[in-house]
N, C-alpha and C positions, 0 to 999 in steps of 0.2 A: 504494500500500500504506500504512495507517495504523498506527500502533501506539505501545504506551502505552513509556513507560520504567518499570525494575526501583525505581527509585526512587519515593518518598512524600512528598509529593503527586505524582501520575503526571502529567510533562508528554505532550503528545500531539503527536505527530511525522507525517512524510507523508513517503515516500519513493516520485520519480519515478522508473520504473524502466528509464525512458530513459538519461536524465542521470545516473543513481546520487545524486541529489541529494536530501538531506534538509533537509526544514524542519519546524523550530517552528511548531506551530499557539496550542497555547495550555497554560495549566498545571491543574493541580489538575482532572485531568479522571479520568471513568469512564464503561464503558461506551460506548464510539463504535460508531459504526452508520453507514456509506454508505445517503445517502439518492437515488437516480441516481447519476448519473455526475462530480457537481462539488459537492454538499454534505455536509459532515460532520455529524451530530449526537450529545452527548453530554450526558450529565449532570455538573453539577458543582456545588461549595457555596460559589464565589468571595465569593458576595454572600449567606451565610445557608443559609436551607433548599435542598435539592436539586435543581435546575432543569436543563430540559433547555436546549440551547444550539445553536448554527447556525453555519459558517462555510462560505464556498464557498470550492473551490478550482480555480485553474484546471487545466485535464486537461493542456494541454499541458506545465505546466511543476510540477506540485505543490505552488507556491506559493499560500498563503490569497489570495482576493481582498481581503481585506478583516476586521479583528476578528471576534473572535464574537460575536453577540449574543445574549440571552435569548429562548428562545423562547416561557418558560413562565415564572409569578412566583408564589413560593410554591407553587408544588404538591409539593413534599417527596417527588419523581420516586424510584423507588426502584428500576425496570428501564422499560426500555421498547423498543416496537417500530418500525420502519415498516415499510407498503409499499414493494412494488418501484416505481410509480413515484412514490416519495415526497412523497404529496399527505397522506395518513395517519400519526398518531402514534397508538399505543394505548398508556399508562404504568400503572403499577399506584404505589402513594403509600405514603411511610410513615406508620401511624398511630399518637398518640402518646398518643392513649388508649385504656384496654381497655373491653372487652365483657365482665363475668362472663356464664355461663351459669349457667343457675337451672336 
């Protein structure tokens, strides 16, 4: 089970629901999405504009394998999708200029 804290910047948590044990994933997160059954993805602005993010976690025990890394750079991520067997990412982006209509 994954979930954000009430707190700002939302760190991102994993609770094995074996063990009842919680762990730290990472901080200043939005938006997590399970991608299968051992990766997380979210968006975050650690380093700037809005980037989506990766971490695995192992199933048997809810701890991260390993950091998150950036999956995406500068793409200013504003929601995003995956497939179920998460080979696919569809993001929609913020734009930070307008469009008048004539």
């Amino acid at each position: 089970l994954a979930f954000l804290s009430t707190f700002s910047p939302s760190p991102l948590y994993v609770l094995d629901l074996r063990s009842k044990r919680v762990s730290r994933v990472a901080d200043a997160v939005e938006n997590p999405r399970w991608a299968g059954l051992d990766r997380l993805l979210f968006t975050s602005r650690v380093e700037g504009l809005e980037d989506i993010w990766e971490v695995s976690i192992n199933p048997e025990t809810g701890q991260p394998r390993h950091q998150a890394v950036r999956v995406t750079s500068g793409l200013g991520a504003r929601e995003f999708t995956v497939t179920a067997d998460g080979r696919r990412i569809l993001a929609t982006r913020d734009s930070s200029s307008s469009h008048p209509v004539r």
